[in-house]
VMD Tcl script that builds the backbone (N, CA, C; Angstrom):
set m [mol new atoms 504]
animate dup $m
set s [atomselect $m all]
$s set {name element resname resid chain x y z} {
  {N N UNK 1 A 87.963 109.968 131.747}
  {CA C UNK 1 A 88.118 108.909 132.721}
  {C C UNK 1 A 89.590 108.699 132.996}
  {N N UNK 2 A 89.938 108.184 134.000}
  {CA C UNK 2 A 91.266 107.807 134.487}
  {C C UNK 2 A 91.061 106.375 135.175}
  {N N UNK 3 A 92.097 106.036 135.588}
  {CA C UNK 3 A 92.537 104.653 136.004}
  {C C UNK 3 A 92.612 104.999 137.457}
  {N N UNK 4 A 91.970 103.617 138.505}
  {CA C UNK 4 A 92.116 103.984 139.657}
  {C C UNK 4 A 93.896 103.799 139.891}
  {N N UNK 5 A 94.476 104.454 141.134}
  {CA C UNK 5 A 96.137 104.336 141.000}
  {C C UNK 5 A 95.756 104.291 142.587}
  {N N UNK 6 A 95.243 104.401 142.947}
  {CA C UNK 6 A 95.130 103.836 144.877}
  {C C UNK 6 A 94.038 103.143 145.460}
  {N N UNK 7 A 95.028 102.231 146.355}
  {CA C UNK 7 A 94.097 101.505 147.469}
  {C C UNK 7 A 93.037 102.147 148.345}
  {N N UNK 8 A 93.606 103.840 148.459}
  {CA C UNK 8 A 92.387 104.134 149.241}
  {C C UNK 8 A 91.562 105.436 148.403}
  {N N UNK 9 A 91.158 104.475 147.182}
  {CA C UNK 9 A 89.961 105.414 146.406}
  {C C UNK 9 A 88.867 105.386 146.987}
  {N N UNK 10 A 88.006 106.549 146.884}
  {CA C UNK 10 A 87.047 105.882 147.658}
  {C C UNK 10 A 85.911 105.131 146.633}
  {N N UNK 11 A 86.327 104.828 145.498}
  {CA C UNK 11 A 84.806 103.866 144.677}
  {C C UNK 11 A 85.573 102.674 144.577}
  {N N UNK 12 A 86.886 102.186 145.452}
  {CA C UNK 12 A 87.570 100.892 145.751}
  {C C UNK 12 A 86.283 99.666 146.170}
  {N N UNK 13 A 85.485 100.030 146.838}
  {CA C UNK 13 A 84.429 99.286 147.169}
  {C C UNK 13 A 83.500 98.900 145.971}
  {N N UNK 14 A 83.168 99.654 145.293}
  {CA C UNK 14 A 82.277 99.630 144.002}
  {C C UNK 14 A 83.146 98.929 143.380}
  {N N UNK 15 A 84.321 99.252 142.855}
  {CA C UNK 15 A 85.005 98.142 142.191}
  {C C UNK 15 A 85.358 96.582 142.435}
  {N N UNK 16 A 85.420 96.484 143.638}
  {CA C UNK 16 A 85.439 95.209 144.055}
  {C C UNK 16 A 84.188 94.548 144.130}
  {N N UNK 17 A 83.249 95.457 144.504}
  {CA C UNK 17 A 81.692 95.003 143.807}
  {C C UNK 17 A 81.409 94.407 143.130}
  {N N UNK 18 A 81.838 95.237 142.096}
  {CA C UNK 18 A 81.670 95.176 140.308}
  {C C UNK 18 A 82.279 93.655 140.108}
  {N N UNK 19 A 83.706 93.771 140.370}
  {CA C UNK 19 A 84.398 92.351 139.907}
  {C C UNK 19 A 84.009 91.197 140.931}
  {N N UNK 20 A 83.541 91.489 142.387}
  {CA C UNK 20 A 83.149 89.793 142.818}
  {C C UNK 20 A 82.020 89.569 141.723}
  {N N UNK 21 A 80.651 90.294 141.717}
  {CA C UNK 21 A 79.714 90.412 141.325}
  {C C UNK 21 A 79.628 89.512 139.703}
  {N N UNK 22 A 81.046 89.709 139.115}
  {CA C UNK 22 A 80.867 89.241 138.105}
  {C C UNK 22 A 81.639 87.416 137.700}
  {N N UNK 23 A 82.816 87.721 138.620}
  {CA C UNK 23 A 82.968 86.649 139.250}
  {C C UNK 23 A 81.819 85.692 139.351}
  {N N UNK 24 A 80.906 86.062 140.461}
  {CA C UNK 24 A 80.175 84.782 141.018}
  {C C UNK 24 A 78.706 84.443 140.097}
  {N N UNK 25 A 78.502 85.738 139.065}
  {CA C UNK 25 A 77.662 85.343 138.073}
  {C C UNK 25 A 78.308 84.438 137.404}
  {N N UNK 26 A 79.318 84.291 136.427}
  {CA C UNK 26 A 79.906 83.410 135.379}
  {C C UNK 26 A 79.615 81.965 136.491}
  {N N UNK 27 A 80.167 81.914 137.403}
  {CA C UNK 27 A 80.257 80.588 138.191}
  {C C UNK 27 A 78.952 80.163 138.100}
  {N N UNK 28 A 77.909 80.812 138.267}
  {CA C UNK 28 A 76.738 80.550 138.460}
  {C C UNK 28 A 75.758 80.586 137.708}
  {N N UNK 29 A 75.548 81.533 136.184}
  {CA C UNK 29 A 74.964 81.137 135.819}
  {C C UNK 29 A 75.166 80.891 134.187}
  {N N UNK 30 A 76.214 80.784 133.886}
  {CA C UNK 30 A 76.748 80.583 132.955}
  {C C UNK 30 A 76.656 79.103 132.054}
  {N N UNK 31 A 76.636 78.449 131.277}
  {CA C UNK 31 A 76.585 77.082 130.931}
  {C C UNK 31 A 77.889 76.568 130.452}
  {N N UNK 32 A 78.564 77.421 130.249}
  {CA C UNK 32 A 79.871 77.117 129.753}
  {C C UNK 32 A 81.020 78.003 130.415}
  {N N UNK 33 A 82.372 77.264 130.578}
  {CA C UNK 33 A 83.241 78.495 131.170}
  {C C UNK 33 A 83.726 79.297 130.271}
  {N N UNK 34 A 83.456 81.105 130.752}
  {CA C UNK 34 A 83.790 81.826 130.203}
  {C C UNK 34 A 85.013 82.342 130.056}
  {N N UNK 35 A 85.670 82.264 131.481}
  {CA C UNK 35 A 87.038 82.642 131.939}
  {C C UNK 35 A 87.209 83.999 131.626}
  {N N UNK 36 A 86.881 84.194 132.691}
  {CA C UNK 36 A 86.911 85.810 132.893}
  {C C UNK 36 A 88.035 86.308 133.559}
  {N N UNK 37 A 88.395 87.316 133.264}
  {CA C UNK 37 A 89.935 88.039 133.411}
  {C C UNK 37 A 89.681 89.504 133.586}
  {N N UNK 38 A 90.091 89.726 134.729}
  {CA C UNK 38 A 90.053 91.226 135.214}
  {C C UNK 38 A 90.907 92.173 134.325}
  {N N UNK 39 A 90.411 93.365 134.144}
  {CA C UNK 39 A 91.252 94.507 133.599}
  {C C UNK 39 A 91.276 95.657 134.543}
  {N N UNK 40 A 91.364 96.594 133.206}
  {CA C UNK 40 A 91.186 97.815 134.221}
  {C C UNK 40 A 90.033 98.589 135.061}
  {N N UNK 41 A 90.338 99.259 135.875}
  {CA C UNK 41 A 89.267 99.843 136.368}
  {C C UNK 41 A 88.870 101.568 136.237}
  {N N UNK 42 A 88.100 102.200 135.458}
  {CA C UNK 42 A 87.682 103.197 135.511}
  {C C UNK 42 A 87.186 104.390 136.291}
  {N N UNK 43 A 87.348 105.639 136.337}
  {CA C UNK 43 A 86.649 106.332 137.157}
  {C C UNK 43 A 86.112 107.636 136.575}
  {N N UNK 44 A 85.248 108.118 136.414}
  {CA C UNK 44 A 84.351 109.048 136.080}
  {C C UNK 44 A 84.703 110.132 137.035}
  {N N UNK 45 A 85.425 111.020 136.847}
  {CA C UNK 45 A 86.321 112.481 137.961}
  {C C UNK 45 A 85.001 113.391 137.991}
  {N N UNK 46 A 85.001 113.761 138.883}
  {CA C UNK 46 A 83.890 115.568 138.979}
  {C C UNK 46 A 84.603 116.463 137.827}
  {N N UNK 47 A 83.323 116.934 137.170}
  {CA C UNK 47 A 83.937 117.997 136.305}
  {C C UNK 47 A 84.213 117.376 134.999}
  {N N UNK 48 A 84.633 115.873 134.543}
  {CA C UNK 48 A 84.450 115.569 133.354}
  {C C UNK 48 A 82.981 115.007 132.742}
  {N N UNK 49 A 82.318 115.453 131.382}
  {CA C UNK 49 A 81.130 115.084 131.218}
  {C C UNK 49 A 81.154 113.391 131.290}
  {N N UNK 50 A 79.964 113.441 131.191}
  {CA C UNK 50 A 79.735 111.513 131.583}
  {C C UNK 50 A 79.584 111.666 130.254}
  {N N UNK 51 A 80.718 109.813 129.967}
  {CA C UNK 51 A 80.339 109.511 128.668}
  {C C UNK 51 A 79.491 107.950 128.373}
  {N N UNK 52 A 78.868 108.197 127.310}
  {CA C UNK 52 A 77.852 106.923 127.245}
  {C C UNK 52 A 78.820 105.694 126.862}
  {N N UNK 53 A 78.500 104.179 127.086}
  {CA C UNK 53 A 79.146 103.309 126.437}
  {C C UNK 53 A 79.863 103.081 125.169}
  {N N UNK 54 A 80.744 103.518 124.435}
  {CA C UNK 54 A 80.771 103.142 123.127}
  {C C UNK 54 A 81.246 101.621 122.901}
  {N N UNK 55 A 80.383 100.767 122.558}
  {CA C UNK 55 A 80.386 99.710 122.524}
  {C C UNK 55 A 79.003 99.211 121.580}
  {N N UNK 56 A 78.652 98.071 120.669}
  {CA C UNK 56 A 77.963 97.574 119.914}
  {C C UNK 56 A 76.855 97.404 120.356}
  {N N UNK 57 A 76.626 97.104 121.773}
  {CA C UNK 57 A 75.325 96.392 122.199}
  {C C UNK 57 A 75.912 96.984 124.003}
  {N N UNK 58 A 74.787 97.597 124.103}
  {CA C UNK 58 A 74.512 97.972 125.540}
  {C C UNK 58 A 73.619 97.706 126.660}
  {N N UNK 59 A 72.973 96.831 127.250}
  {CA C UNK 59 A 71.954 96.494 128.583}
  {C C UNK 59 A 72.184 97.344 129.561}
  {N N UNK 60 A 70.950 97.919 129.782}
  {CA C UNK 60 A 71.047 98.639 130.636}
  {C C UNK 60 A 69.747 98.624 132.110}
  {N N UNK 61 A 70.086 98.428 133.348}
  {CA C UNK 61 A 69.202 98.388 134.076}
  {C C UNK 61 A 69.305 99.659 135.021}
  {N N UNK 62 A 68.064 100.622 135.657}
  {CA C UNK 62 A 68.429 101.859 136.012}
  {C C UNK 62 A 68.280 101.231 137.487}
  {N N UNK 63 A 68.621 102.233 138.458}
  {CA C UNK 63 A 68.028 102.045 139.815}
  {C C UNK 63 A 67.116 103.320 140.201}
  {N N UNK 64 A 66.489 103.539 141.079}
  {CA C UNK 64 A 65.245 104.356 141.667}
  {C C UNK 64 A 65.444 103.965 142.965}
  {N N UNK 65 A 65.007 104.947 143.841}
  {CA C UNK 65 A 64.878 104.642 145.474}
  {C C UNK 65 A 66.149 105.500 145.801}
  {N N UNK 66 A 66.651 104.941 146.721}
  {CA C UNK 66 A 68.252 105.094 147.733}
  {C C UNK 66 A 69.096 105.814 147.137}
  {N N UNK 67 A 69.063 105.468 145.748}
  {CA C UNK 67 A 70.263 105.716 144.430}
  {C C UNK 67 A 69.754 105.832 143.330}
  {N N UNK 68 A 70.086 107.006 142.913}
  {CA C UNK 68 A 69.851 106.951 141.038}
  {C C UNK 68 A 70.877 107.215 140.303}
  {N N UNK 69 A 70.408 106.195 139.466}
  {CA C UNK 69 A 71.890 105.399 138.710}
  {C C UNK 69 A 71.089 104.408 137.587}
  {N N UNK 70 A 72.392 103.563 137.698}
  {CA C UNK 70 A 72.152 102.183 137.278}
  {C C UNK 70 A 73.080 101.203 136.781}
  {N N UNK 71 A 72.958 100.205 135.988}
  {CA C UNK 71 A 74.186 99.429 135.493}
  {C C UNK 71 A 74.281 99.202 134.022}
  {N N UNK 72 A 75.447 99.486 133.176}
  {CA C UNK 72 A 75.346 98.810 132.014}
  {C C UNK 72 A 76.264 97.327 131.750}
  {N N UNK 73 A 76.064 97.062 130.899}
  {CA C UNK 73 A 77.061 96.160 130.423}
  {C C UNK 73 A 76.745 96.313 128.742}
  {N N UNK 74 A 77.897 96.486 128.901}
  {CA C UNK 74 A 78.261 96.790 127.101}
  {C C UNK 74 A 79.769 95.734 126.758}
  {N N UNK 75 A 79.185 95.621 125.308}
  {CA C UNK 75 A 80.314 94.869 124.633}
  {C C UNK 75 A 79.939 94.866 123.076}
  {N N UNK 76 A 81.156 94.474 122.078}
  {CA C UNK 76 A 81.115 94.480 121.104}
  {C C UNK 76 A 80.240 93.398 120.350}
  {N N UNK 77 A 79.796 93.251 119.146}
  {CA C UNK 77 A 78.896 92.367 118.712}
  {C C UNK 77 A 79.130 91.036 119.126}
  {N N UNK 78 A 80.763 90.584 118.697}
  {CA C UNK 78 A 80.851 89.387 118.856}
  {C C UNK 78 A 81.079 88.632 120.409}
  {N N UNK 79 A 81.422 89.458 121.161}
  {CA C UNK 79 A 81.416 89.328 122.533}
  {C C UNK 79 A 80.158 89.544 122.980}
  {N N UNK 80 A 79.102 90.156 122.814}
  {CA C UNK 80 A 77.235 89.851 123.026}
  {C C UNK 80 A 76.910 88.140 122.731}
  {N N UNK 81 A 77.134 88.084 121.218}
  {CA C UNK 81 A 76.662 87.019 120.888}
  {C C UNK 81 A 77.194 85.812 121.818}
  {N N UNK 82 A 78.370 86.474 121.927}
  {CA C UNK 82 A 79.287 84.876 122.770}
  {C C UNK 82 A 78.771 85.161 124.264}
  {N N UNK 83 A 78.518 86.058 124.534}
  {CA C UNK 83 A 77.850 86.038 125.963}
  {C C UNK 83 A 76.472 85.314 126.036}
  {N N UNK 84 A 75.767 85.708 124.942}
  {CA C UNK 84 A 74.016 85.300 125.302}
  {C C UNK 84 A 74.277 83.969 124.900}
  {N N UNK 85 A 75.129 83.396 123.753}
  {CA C UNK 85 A 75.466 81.845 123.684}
  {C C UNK 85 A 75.630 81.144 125.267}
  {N N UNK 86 A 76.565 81.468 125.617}
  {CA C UNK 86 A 77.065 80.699 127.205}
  {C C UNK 86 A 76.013 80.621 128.104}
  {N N UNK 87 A 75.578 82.012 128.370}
  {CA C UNK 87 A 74.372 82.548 128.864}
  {C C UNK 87 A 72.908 81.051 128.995}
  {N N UNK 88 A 73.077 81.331 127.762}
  {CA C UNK 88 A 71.738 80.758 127.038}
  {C C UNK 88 A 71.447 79.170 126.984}
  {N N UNK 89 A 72.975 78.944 126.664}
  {CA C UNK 89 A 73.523 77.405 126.849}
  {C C UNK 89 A 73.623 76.952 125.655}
  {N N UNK 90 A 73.403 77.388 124.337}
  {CA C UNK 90 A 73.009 77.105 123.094}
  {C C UNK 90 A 73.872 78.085 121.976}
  {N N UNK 91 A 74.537 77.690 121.219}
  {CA C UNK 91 A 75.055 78.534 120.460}
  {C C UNK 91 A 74.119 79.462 119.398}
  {N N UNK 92 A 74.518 80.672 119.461}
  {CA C UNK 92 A 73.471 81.710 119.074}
  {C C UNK 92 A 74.115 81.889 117.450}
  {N N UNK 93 A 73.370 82.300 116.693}
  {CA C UNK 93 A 74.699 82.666 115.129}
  {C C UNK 93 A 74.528 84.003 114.662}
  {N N UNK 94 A 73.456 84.827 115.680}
  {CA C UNK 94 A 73.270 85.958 114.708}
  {C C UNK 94 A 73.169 87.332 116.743}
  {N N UNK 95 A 73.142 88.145 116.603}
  {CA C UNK 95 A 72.095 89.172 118.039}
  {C C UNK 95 A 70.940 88.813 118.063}
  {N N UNK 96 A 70.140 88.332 117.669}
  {CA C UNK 96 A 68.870 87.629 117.629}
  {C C UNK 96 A 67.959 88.108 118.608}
  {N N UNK 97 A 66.647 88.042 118.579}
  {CA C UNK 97 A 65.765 88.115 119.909}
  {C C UNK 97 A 66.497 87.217 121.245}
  {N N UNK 98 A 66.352 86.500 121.065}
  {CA C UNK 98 A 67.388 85.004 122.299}
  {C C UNK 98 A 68.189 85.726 123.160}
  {N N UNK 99 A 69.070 86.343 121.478}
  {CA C UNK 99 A 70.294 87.155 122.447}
  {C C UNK 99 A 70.455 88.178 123.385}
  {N N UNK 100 A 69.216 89.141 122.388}
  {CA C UNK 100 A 69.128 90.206 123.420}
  {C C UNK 100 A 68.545 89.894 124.960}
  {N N UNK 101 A 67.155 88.832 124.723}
  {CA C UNK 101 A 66.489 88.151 126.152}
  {C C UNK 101 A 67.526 87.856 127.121}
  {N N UNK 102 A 68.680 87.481 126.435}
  {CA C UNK 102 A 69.710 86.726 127.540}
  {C C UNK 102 A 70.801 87.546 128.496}
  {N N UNK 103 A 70.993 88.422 126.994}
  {CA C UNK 103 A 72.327 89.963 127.614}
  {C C UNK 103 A 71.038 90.864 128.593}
  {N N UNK 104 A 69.793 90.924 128.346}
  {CA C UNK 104 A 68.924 91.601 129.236}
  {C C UNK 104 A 69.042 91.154 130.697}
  {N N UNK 105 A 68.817 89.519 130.825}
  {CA C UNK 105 A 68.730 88.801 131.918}
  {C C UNK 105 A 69.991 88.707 132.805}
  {N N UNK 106 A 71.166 89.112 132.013}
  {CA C UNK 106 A 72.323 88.371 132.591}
  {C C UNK 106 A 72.506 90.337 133.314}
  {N N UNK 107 A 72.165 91.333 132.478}
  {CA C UNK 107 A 72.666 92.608 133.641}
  {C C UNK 107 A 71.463 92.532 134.490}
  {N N UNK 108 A 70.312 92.189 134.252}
  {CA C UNK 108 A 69.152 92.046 135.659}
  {C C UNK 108 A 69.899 91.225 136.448}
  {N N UNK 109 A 70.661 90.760 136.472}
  {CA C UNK 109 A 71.461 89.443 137.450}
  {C C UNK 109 A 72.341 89.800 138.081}
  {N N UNK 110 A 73.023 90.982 137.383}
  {CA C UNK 110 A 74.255 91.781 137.497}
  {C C UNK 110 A 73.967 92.969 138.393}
  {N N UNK 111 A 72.743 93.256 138.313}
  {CA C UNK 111 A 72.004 94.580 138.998}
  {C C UNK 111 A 71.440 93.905 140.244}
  {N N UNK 112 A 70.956 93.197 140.257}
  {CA C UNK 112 A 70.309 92.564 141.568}
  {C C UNK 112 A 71.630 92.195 142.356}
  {N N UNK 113 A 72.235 91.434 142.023}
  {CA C UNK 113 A 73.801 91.454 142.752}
  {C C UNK 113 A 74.191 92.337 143.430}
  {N N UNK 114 A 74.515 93.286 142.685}
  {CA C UNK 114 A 74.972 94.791 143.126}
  {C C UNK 114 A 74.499 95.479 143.958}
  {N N UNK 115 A 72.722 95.573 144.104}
  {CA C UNK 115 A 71.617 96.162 144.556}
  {C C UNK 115 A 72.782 95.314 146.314}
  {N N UNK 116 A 72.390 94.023 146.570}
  {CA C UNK 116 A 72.337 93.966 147.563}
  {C C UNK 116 A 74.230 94.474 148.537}
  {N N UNK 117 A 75.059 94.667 147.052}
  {CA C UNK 117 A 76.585 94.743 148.095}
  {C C UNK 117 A 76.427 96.678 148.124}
  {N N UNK 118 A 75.819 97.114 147.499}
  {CA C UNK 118 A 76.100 98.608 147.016}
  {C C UNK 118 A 75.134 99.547 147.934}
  {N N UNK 119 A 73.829 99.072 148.159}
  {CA C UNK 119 A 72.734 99.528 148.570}
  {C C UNK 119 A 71.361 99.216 148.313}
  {N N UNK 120 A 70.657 98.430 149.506}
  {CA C UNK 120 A 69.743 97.295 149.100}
  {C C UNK 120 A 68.348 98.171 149.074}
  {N N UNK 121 A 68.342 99.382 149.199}
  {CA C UNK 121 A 67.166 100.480 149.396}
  {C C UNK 121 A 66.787 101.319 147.989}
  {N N UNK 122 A 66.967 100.200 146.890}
  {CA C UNK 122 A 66.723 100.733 145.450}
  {C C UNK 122 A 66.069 99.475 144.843}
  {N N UNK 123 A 64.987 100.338 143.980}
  {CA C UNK 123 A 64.453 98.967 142.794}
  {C C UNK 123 A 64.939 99.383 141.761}
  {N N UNK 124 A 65.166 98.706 140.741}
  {CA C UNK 124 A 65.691 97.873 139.912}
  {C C UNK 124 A 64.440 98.237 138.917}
  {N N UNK 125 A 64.833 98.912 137.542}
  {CA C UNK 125 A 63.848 98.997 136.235}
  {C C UNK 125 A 63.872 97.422 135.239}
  {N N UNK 126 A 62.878 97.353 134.784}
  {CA C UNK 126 A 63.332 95.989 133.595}
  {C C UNK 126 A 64.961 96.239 132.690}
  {N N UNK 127 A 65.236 95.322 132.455}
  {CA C UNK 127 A 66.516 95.636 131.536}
  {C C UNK 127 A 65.908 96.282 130.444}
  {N N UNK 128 A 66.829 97.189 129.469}
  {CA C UNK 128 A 66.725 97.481 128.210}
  {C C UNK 128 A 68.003 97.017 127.438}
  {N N UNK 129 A 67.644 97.064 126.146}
  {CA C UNK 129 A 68.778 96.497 125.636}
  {C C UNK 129 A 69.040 97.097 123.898}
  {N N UNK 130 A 70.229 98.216 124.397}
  {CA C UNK 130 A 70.208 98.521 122.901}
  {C C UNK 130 A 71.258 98.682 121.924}
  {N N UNK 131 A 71.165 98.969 120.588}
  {CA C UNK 131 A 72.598 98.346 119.678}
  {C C UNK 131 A 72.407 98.877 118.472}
  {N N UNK 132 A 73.236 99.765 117.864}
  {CA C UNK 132 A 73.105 100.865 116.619}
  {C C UNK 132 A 73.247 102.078 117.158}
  {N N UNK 133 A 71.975 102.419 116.295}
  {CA C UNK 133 A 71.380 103.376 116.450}
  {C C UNK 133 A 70.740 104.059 117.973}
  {N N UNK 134 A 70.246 102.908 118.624}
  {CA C UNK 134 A 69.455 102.690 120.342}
  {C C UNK 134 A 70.281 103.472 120.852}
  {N N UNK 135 A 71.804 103.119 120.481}
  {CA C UNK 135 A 72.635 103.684 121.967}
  {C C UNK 135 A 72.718 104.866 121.839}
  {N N UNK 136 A 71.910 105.974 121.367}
  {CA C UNK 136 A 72.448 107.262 121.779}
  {C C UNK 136 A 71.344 107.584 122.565}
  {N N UNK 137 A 70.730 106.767 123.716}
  {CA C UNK 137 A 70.480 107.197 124.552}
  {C C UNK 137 A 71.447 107.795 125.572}
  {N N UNK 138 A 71.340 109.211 126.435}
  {CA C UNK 138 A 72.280 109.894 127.134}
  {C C UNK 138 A 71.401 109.880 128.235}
  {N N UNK 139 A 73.012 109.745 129.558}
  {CA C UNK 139 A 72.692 109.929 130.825}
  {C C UNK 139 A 72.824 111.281 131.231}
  {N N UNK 140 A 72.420 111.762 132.084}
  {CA C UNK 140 A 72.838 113.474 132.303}
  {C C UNK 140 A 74.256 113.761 132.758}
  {N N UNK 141 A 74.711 114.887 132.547}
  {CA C UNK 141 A 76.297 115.032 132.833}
  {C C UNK 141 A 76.779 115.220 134.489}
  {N N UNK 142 A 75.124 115.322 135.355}
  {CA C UNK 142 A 75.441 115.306 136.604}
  {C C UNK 142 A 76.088 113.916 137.077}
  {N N UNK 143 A 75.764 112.810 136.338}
  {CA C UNK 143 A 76.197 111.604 136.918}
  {C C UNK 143 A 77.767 110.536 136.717}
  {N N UNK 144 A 77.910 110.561 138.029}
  {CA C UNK 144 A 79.355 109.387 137.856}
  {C C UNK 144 A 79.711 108.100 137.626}
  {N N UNK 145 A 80.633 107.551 137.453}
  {CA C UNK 145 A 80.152 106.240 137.047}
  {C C UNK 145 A 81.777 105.757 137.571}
  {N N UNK 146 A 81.409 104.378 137.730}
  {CA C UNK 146 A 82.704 103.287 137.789}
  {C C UNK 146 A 82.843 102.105 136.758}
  {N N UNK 147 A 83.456 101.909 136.040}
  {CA C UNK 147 A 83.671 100.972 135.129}
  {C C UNK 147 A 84.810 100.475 134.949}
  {N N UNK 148 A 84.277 98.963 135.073}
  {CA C UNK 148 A 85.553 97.595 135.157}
  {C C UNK 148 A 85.115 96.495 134.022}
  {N N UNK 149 A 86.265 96.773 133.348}
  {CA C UNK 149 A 86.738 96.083 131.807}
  {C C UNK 149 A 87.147 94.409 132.448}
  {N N UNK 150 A 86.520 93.769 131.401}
  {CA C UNK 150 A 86.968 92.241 131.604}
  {C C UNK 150 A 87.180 91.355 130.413}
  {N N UNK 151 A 87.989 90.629 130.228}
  {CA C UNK 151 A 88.218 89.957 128.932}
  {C C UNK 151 A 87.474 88.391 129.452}
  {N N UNK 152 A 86.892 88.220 128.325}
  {CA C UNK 152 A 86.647 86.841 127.892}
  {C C UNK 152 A 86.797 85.656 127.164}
  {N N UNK 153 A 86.821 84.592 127.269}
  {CA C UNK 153 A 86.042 83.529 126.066}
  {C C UNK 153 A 86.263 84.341 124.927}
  {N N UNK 154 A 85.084 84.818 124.913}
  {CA C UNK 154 A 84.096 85.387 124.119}
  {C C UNK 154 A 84.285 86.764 123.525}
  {N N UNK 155 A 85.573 87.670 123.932}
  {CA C UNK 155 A 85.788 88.467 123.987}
  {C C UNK 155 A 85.524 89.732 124.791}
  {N N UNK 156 A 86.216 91.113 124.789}
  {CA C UNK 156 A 86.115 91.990 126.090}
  {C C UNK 156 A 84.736 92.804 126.253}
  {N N UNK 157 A 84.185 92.918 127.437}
  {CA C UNK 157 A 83.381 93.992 128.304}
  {C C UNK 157 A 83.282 94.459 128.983}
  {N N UNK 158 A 82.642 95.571 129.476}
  {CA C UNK 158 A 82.291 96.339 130.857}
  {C C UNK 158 A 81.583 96.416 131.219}
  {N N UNK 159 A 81.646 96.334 133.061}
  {CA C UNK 159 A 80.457 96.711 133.663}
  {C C UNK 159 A 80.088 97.678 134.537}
  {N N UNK 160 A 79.484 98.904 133.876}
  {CA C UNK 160 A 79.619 100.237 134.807}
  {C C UNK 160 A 78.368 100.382 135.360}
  {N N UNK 161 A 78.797 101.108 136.671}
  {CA C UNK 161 A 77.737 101.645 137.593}
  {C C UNK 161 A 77.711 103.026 137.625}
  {N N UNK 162 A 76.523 103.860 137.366}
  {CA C UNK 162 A 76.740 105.172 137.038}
  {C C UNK 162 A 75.428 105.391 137.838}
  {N N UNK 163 A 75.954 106.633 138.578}
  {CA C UNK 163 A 75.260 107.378 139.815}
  {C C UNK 163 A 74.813 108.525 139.982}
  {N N UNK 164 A 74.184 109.601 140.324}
  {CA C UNK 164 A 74.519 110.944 140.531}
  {C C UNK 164 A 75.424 111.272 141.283}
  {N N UNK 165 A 76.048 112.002 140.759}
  {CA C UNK 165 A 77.518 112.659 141.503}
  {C C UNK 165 A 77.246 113.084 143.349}
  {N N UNK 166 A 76.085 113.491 143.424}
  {CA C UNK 166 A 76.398 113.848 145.145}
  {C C UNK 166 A 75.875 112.254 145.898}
  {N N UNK 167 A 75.547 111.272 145.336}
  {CA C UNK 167 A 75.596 110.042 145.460}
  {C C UNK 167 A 77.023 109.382 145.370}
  {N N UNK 168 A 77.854 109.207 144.487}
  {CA C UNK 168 A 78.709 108.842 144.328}
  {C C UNK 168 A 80.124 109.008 145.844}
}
mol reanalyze $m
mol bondsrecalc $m
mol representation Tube
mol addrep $m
């Protein structure tokens, strides 16, 4: 992966996606302010293999239709927990069932968002949500992805959109 370095990339749109998208979730459905802080932005080049999240806890929602792809959001344990806390409205103390229900709900929120700025001619799979061992689920190496890092509250995550490459 590399860092975008120009205004006229062309997954500039996806990225700004990505970050209103997450933007206007925290505002909205959040119970507490998270204060979210933009980082960097990622890009998945032709020719490098796609790599999976490495991160503690991963949600993942696919798309079907228009686009195949989908979205993750990954983050480290304690940044999950502090997410599905805010999320949830209730302080969480452990990844719990709660938690995962909540990090599930909050990328279905994140995916439906997206669905309508990215391309509204795709459905949307149930969230999955996985952490250990789970995450070595693999995407195929045909597919690209965009991923934008954000610090929190609660500590840092990402939220990538990963596509097939002649999609992308």
């Amino acid at each position: 992966m590399e860092t975008m370095r120009s205004a006229t990339d062309p997954h500039l749109h996806l990225i700004r996606a990505i970050r209103d998208t997450m933007h206007e979730t925290a505002l909205a459905f959040f119970s507490t302010d998270i204060d979210i802080q933009e980082g960097p932005a990622m890009i998945q080049r032709e020719g490098n293999p796609f790599l999976t999240p490495q991160a503690d806890v991963t949600a993942i929602v696919a798309f079907q239709g228009g686009l195949t792809g989908g979205v993750h959001l990954s983050a480290p344990m304690h940044a999950a927990v502090g997410l599905a806390s805010a999320f949830w409205g209730e302080p969480l103390e452990s990844f719990n069932d709660t938690a995962r229900d909540a990090l599930g709900e909050l990328t279905n929120i994140i995916a439906g968002a997206l669905k309508s700025r990215i391309n509204d001619d795709i459905s949307l799979t149930p969230p999955k949500v996985l952490q250990g061992e789970e995450r070595t689920e693999r995407q195929p190496n045909t597919q690209a992805s965009t991923r934008c890092y954000f610090m929190t509250t609660n500590g840092p995550l990402f939220v990538e959109v990963f596509q097939d490459r002649e999609e992308a």
